[in-house]
C-alpha positions in Angstrom: 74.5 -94.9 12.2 71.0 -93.9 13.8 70.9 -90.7 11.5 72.2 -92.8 9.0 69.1 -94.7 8.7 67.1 -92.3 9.2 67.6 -90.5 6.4 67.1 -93.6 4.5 64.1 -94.2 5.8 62.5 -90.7 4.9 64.0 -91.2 1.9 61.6 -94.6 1.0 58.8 -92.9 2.5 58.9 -90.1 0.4 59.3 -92.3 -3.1 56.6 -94.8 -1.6 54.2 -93.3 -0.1 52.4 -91.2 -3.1 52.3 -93.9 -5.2 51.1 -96.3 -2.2 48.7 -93.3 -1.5 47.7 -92.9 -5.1 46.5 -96.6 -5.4 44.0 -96.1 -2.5 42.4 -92.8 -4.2 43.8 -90.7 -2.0 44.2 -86.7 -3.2 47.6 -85.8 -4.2 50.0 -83.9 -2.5 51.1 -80.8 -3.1 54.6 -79.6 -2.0 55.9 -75.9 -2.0 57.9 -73.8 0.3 59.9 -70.4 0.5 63.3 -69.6 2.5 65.3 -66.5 3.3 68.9 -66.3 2.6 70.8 -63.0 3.6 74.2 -61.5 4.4 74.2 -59.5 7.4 76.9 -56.7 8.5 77.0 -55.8 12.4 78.9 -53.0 13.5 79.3 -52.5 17.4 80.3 -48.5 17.6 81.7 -50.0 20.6 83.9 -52.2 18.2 83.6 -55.4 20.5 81.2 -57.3 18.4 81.4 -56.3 15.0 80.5 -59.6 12.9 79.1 -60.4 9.0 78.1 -63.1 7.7 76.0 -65.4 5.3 72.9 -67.4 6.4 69.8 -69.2 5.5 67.8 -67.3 7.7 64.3 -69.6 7.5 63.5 -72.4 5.4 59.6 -73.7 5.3 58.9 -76.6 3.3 55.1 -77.1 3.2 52.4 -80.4 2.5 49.0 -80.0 1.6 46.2 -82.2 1.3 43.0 -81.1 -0.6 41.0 -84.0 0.9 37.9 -82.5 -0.2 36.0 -79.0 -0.8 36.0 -78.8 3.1 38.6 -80.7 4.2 42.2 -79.4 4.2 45.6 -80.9 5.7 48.8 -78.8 5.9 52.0 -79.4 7.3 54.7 -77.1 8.0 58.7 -77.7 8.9 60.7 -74.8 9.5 64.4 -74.6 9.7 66.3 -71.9 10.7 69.4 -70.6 11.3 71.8 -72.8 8.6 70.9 -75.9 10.5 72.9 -78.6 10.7 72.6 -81.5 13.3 76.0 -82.4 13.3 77.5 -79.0 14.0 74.6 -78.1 16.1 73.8 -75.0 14.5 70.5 -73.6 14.2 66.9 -75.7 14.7 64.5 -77.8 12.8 61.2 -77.9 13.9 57.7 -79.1 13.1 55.6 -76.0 12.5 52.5 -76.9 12.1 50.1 -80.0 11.6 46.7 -79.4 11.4 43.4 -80.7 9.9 40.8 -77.6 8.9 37.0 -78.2 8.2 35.5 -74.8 6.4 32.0 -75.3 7.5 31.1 -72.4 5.1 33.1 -69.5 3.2 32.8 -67.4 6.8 33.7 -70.1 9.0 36.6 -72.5 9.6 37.4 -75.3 12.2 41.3 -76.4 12.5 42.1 -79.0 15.0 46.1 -80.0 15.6 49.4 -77.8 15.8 49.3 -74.4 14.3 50.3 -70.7 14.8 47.3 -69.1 16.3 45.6 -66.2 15.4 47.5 -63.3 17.4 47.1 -59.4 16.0 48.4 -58.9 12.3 51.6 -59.6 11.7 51.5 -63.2 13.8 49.3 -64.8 10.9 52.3 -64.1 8.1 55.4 -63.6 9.9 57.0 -67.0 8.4 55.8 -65.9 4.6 59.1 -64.2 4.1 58.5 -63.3 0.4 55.3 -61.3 1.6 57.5 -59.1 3.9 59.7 -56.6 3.1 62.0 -56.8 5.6 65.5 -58.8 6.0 65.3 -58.5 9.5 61.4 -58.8 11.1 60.5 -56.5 14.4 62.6 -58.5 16.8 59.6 -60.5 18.7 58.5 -61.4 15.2 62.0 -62.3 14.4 61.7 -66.3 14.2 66.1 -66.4 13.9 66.3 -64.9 16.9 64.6 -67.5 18.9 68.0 -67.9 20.4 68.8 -64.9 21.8 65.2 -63.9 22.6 62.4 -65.2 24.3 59.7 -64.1 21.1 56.9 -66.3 23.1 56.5 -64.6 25.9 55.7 -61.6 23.4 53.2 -64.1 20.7 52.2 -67.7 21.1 53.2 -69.5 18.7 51.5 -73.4 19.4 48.0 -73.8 19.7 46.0 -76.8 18.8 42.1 -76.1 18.8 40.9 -72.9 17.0 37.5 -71.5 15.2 37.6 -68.2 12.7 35.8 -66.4 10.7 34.0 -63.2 9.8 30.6 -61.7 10.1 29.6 -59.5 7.2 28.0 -56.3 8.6 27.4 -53.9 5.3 30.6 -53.0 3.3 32.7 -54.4 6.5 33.9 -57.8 7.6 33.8 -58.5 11.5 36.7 -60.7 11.9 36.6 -63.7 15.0 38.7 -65.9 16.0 38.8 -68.0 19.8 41.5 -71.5 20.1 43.0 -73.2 22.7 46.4 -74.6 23.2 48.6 -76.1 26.2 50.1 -74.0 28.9 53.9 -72.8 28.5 55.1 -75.7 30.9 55.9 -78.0 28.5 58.8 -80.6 29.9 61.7 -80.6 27.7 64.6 -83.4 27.6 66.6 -80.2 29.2 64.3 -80.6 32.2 65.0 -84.4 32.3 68.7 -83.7 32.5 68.6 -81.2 35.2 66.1 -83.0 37.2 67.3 -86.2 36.7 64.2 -88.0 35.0 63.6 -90.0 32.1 59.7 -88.5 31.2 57.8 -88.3 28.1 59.2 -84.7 26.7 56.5 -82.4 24.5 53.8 -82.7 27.2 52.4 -80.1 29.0 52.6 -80.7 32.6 49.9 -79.3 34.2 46.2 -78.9 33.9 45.6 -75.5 32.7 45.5 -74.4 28.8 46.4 -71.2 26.9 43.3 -69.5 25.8 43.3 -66.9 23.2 41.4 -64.9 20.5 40.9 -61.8 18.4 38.2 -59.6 17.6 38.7 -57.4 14.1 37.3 -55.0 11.6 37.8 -55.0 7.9 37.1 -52.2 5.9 37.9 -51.0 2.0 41.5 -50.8 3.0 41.4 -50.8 6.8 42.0 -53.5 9.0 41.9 -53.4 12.9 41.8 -55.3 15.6 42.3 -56.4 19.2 43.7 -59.5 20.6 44.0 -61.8 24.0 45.4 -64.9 25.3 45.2 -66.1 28.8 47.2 -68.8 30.1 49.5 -69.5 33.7 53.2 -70.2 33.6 55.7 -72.4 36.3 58.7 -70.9 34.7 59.6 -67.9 37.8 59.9 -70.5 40.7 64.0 -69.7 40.5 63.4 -66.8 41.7 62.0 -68.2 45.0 65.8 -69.8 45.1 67.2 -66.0 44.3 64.9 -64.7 47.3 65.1 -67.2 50.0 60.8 -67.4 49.6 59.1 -71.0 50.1 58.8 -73.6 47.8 56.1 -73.4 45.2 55.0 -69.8 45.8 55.2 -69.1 42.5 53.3 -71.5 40.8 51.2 -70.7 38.3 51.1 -67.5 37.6 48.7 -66.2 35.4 50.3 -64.4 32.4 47.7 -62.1 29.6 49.2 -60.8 26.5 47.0 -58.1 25.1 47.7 -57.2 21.4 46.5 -54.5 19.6 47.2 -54.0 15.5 46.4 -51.7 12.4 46.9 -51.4 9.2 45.8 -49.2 5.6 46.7 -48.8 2.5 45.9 -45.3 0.7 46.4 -45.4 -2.8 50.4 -46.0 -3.0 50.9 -45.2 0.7 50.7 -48.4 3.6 50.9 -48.3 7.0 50.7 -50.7 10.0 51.3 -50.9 13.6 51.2 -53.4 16.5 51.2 -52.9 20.5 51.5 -55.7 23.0 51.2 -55.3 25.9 52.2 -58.7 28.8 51.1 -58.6 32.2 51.9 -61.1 35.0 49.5 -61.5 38.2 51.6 -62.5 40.3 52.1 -61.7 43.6 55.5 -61.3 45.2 56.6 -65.0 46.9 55.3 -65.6 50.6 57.4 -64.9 53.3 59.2 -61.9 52.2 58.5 -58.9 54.2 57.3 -55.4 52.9 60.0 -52.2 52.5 59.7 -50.0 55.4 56.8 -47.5 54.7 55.4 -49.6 52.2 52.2 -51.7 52.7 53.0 -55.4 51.2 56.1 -56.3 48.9 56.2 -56.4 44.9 57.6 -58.2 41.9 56.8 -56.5 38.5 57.8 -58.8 35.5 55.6 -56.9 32.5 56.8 -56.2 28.8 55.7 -53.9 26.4 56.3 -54.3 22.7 55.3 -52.3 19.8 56.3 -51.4 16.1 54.8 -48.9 13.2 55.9 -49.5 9.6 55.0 -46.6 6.8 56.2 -47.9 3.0 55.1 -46.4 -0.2 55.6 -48.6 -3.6 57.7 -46.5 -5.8 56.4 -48.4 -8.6 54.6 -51.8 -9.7 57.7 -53.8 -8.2 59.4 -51.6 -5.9 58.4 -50.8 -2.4 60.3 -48.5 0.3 59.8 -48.6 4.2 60.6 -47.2 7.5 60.5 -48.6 10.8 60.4 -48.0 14.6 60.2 -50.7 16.9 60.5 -50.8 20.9 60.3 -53.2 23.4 61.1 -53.1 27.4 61.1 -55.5 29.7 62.4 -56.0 33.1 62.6 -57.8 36.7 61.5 -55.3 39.1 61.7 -56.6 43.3 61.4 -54.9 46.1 61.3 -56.1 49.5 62.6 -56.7 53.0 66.3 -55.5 52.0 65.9 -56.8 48.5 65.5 -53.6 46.3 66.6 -54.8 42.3 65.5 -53.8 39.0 66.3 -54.9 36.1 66.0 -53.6 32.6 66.1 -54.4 29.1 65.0 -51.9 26.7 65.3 -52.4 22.7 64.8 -49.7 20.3 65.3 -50.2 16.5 64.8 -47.3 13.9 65.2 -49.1 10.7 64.7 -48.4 6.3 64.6 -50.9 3.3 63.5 -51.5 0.0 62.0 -54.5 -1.5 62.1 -55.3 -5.3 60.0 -58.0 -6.6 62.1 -59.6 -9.5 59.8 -62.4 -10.7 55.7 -62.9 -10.0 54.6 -66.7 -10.7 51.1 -67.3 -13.1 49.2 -66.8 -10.3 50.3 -63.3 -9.3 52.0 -64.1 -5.9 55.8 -62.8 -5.4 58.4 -65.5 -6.3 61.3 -63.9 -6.2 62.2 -60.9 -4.0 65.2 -59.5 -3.5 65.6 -57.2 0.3 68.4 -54.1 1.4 67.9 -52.9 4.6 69.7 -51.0 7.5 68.9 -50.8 11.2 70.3 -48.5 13.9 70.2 -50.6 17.0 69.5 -49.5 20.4 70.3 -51.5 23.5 70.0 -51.0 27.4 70.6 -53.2 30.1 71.1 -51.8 33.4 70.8 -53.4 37.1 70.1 -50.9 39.6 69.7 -51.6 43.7 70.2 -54.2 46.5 71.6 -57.9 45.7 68.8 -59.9 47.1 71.8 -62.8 47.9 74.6 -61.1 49.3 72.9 -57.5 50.1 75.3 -55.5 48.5 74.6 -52.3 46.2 74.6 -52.9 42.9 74.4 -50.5 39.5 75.4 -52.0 36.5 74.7 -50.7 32.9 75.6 -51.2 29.3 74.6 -49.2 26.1 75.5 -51.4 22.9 74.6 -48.8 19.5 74.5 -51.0 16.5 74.7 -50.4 13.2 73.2 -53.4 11.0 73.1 -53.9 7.0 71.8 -56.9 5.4 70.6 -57.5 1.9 68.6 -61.0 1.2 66.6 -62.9 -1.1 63.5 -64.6 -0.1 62.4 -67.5 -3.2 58.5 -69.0 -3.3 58.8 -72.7 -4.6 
């Protein structure tokens, strides 16, 4: 009954409110979107998890306000996954919702949710028709939100943020600097498990994620560098794992460091990404060194990075290859305690794009996606069981083979 009335509900606002709106003056409201749908062949050469299937990959539907020459609204719901509340499939979430003020054609001022400014391929990675691929680099990849943690790679929520550029000759100086909260956000899932009833979608500490990026722009070359700073809660389980005190692992400062470039030489494109997350953290208090080693250590880093080199075959057709890597891991060592653990992905991928239909105003409208991925996985734990001390060396090596073909619409 409950979602019963709530659809009717959005269902009056949405006949109500722009004519309501529309007797007050207001501007009018435009409403676009783009999804992804794709069918997707997975072949384990293992054989244990082959799999194929159909699925609306991402759906964005999209308001915008015009309120004046400098004044812009935007709102952004993305749904992913073939959602569906009742079969609890997938997710629906509210994007973005944000307010921008362009103080002058090199400078803009955007207060409220958004996707912050983050290397290259952070800015458009939900524009599915612009991309060529079925299947993004994986830390891009928004449908595998469930399977992968893609934030610790990119944030993805910020809520203050100021860009623009500084001409300097033929070249543009790109800028940006925002802030956002930290990742310790309490969920309703940390209500059930601690057994509270507290306002969910709050951060709950003091400290904010920090970030920017610092770019060149020339002819048809674009570079740049990017930061954020910010301090997570989320590795106090492994105090429980290693017997350490309470609280020694609070907030631990976390820096992702992003690095991105990209060209395009007459038919010919290219463009890259590294990042690079680090984690100052100090191993919990209490646990001795190794023997012949000064002070214990915890090592939590991740590396990701990706090149992509396409070359349009024509006015509508472009062709691409891909390599993209990314390792991560859980490295411990001290007293007895002596564990790593790995997770390395490595993905050497092709694909062609076609654009089938362009609207008036030249943007793709229609683009239909083939692609193929070989699919590289290792996960291995190597060393000493912190819990019961015994040895332990476990590995697996999943090769995949992926095909998937899609069609990504502009509405």
């Amino acid at each position: 009954m409950p979602r019963v009335l709530f659809v009717i509900v959005c269902c009056l606002f949405w006949l109500g409110v722009p004519k309501a709106f529309g007797q007050f003056g207001a501007m009018p409201i435009n409403t676009f979107g783009y999804f992804q749908v794709s069918f997707q062949n997975q072949i384990d050469t293992n054989g244990d998890d082959d799999e194929n299937g159909f699925s609306v990959q991402q759906l964005n539907l999209i308001l915008e306000s015009n309120l004046s020459r400098q004044w812009r609204a935007f709102i952004d719901f993305e749904v992913l996954n073939n959602f569906s509340s009742s079969r609890r499939w997938g997710s629906f979430d509210l994007n973005e919702a944000w307010i921008s003020y362009r103080a002058s054609g090199q400078l803009t001022i955007k207060a409220g949710l958004h996707v912050p400014v983050f290397n290259h391929l952070n800015d458009i990675k939900n524009r599915t028709p612009l991309l060529p691929y079925v299947i993004r680099p994986h830390v891009y990849e928004e449908s595998f939100g469930e399977v992968l943690n893609i934030e610790e790679y990119v944030p993805e929520r910020a809520f203050a943020q100021v860009r623009g550029f500084l001409p300097v000759g033929s070249a543009k100086i790109d800028y940006a600097a925002y802030l956002g909260n930290s990742p310790n956000i309490r969920s309703q899932f940390d209500n059930e498990r601690d057994g509270d009833d507290e306002q969910t979608g709050i951060d709950t500490t003091t400290t904010f994620l920090v970030g920017g990026r610092l770019g060149l722009r020339y002819r048809e070359l674009t570079l740049g560098g990017s930061v954020t700073r910010e301090t997570v809660n989320f590795f106090r389980d492994i105090e429980r794992v290693v017997g350490a005190p309470a609280q020694s692992l609070n907030n631990v400062p976390k820096t992702r460091l992003g690095a991105d470039v990209s060209f395009h030489l007459d038919k010919l494109s290219f463009e890259g990404e590294v990042i690079a997350v680090r984690y100052d953290v100090d191993p919990p208090t209490g646990l001795r060194p190794r023997p012949g080693e000064r002070r214990p250590r915890l090592d939590l880093d991740r590396l990701f990075y990706y090149g992509t080199l396409g070359y349009h075959l024509n006015e509508n057709l472009f062709a691409y290859a891909s390599y993209w890597f990314s390792d991560e891991g859980f490295d411990l060592r001290a007293g007895e305690a002596d564990l790593l653990d790995e997770l390395d992905i490595e993905v050497v991928t092709a694909g062609l794009r076609y654009t089938l239909m362009r609207n008036e105003v030249g943007f793709d409208q229609v683009t239909l996606k083939a692609q193929y991925a070989y699919v590289l996985i290792g996960v291995s734990t190597r060393g000493i069981d912190p819990i019961g001390g015994e040895p332990v060396n476990l590995s697996e090596n999943p090769r995949l083979h992926l095909l998937g073909v899609g069609v990504s619409v502009l509405f």
